[in-house]
C-alpha positions, -999 to 999 in steps of 0.1 A, spaced: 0 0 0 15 36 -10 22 59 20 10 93 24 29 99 49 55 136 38 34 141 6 19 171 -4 -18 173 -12 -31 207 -26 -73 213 -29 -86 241 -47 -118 254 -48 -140 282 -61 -176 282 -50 -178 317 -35 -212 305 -13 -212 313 21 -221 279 31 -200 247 27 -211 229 -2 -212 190 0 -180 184 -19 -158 208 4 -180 192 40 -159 160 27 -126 176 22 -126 185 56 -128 148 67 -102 142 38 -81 168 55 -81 155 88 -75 112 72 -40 133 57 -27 155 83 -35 121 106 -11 104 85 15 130 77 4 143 46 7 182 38 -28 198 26 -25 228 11 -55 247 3 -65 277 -24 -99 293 -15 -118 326 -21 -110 353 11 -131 343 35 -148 313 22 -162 290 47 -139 266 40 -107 284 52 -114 285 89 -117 247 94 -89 239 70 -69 259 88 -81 245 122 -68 210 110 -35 223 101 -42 230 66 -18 256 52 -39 284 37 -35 303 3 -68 328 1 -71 335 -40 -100 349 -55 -95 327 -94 -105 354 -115 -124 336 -147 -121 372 -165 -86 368 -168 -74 330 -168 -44 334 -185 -33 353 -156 -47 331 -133 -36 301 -147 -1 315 -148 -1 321 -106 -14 286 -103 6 272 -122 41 288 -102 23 280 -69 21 243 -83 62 243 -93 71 256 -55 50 237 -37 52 205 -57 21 188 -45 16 153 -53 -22 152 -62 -40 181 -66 -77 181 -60 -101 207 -74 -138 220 -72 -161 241 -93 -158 257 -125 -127 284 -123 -109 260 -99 -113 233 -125 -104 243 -157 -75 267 -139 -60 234 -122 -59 215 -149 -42 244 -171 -20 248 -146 -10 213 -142 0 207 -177 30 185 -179 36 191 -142 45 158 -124 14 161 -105 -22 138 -108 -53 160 -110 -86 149 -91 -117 168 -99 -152 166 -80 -185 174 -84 -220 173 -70 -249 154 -88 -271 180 -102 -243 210 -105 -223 198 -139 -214 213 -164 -220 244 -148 -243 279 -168 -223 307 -179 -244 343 -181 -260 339 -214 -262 312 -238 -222 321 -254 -215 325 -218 -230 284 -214 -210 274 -247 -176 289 -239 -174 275 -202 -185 236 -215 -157 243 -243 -133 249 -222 -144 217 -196 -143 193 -224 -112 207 -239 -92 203 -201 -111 170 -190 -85 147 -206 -60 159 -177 -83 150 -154 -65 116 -137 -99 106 -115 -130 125 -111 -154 119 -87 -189 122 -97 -214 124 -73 -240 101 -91 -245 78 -121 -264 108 -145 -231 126 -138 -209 100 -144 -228 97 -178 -227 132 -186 -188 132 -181 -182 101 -203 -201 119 -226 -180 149 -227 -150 124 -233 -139 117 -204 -132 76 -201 -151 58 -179 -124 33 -157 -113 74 -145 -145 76 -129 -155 71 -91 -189 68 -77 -184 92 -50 -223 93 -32 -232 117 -6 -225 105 29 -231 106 67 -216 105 99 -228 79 114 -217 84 151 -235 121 148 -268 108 137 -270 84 164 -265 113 189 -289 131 179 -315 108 173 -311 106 209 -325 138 214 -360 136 231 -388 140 206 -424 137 215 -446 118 188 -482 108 196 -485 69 203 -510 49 188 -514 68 154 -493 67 122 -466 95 122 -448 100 89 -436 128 74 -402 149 62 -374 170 74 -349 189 58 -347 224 40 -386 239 26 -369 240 -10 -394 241 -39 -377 212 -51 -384 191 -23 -417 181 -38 -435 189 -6 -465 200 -25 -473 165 -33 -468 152 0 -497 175 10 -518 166 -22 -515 128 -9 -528 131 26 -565 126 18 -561 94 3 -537 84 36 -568 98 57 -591 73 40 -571 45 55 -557 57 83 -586 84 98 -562 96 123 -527 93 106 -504 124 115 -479 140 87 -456 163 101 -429 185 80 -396 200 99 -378 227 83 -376 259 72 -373 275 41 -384 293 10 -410 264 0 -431 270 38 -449 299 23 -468 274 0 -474 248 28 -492 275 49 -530 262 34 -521 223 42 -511 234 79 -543 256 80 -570 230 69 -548 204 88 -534 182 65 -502 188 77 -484 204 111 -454 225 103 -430 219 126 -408 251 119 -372 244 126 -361 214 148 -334 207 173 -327 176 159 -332 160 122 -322 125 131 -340 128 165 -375 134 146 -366 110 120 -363 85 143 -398 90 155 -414 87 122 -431 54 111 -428 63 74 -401 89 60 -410 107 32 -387 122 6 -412 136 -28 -384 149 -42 -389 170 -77 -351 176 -90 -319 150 -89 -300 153 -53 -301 134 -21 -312 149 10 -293 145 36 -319 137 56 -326 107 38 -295 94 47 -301 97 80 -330 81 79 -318 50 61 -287 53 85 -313 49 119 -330 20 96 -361 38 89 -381 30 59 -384 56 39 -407 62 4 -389 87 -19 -390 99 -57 -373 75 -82 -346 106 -91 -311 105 -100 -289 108 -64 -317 88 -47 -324 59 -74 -283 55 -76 -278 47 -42 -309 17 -29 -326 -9 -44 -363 -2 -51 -384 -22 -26 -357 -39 -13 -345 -10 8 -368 19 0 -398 24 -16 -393 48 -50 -419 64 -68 -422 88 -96 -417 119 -85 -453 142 -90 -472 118 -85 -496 125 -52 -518 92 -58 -488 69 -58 -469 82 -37 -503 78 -10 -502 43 -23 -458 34 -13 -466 51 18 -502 27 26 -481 1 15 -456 6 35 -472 13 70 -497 -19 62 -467 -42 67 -446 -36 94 -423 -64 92 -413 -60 54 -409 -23 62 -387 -29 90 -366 -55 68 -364 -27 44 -349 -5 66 -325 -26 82 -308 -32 44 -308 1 37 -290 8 68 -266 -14 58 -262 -3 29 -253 33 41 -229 20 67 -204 -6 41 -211 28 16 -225 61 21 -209 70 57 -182 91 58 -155 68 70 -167 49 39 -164 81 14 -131 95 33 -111 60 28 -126 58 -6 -109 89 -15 -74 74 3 -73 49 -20 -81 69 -53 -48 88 -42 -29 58 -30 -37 44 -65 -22 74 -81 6 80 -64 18 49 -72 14 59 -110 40 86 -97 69 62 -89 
């Protein structure tokens, strides 16, 4: 097995948000595998992104650029001197600027190049429809220097092959959880009626989240279950809309919660109608306490469990059927427990983070040995 130990690992990224974005939440547990082992991280980041504090906290050495994508020439041209002093092994990029810049940069440079992305978020828009052509121009002109990407989900791994990129330099890298966090806080007291049916959702009130439906599906639940109980946790832009199902009672808006995992865990059935491609994170949580859970058939949930062998999927929109998964579900208890149980084993041998974080040690163990 390659060491890590006294080699240089450089991330870059350029998402300017002023939250973490899933890719860089796993860098940070990246980080920490490294700096456990002796590696050197360096790390290139926008001032004051949110990534730079923790990095740094780990022992991460800090370079705060802002990649300028209206001059890359220049840009590329500082990257590419940072790369010859500091010499770094693999270097590991994410979004657009940080990208294409990296993998300019790296040109005939004894270094591998990583790349990762998101499912849902590739190839990103420019401003305008020229703005759109240039920037997927220039990603599938720089892909072939691309050593492994990691591609949050099968539709993206398609996307990329399509672009040209072959498929054996392609990793399956699914969203993950910590496991040892949501069993803390599903510990959190939580108090649920007893002897009615409690399902519902948690998570951000995104349009997206299909909530809509979830609410269009409670009368036919009510026709089995008089006195079933559909709660939704959260808060977000998609509550506004909600307001009518909380007022004539078909649902109780729970507003913000203390703990995700602690109401998941007092659901029967958990319910993810989502619209767009993505996983919520909540939904990992839930398969991770062994709940069953009935979700939309979407790209970043259909990609990571077997259809009625771990979760229920349905077609997203759909407020009859979805009704029906959920009935289904809550009429045996035994199957849906069996369900949940797999699923949690599923997340455990491949979606936690220990899973995704020695995933990614071995992509780079693998390519540093190409180095030798």
């Amino acid at each position: 097995m390659t060491p890590l130990r006294n080699t240089t690992f450089l991330f870059v990224t350029s998402r300017s948000a002023e939250t973490l974005g899933r890719v860089e939440r796993r860098w940070l547990r990246v980080m920490a595998a490294l700096l456990k082992r002796g590696a050197s991280v360096l790390l290139i980041c926008t001032p004051n992104s949110p990534l730079e504090g923790p990095a740094r906290t780990l022992g991460a050495t800090i370079a705060p650029y802002r990649l300028d994508k209206f001059n890359l020439i220049r840009t590329r041209s500082r990257m590419r001197k940072y790369l010859k002093r500091y010499r770094p092994a693999i270097a590991h990029s994410t979004g657009y600027e940080a990208d294409v810049l990296l993998r300019w940069a790296a040109k005939d440079l004894p270094v591998r190049v990583v790349s990762s992305a998101a499912c849902g978020v590739w190839p990103s828009r420019g401003i305008g429809p020229l703005g759109t052509r240039v920037r997927r121009s220039l990603e599938r002109r720089s892909l072939p220097r691309v050593d492994t990407y990691f591609a949050g989900c099968t539709k993206l791994a398609d996307a990329l092959v399509a672009f040209g990129l072959p498929r054996d330099r392609i990793v399956l890298n699914p969203p993950g959880v910590d496991l040892s966090r949501v069993v803390r806080e599903a510990a959190v007291p939580f108090s649920a009626p007893e002897g009615t049916p409690l399902i519902g959702y948690v998570g951000a009130l995104e349009h997206s989240r299909g909530l809509l439906v979830l609410a269009a599906a409670v009368p036919a639940l009510r026709a089995v279950y008089p006195d079933i109980r559909v709660v939704v946790g959260g808060e977000g832009p998609a509550r506004a809309r909600l307001l009518p199902a909380a007022a004539d009672g078909r649902i109780d808006l729970l507003g913000r919660v203390e703990s995700a995992p602690a109401l998941l865990a007092a659901l029967d059935v958990c319910v993810f109608p989502v619209a767009g491609e993505g996983t919520p994170t909540a939904l990992l949580e839930a398969a991770a306490l062994g709940k069953p859970i009935v979700a939309s058939a979407v790209h970043g949930i259909a990609d990571l469990f077997d259809d009625g062998d771990e979760i229920s999927l349905v077609p997203p929109g759909e407020a009859s059927v979805l009704a029906e998964a959920i009935l289904a579900v809550l009429a045996d208890p035994a199957r849906a427990s069996a369900m949940g149980e797999r699923a949690r084993h599923r997340l455990v041998d491949q979606y936690s983070s220990s899973a995704a974080v020695e995933r990614h040690l071995d992509v780079y163990r693998g390519l540093l040995a190409t180095l030798k």
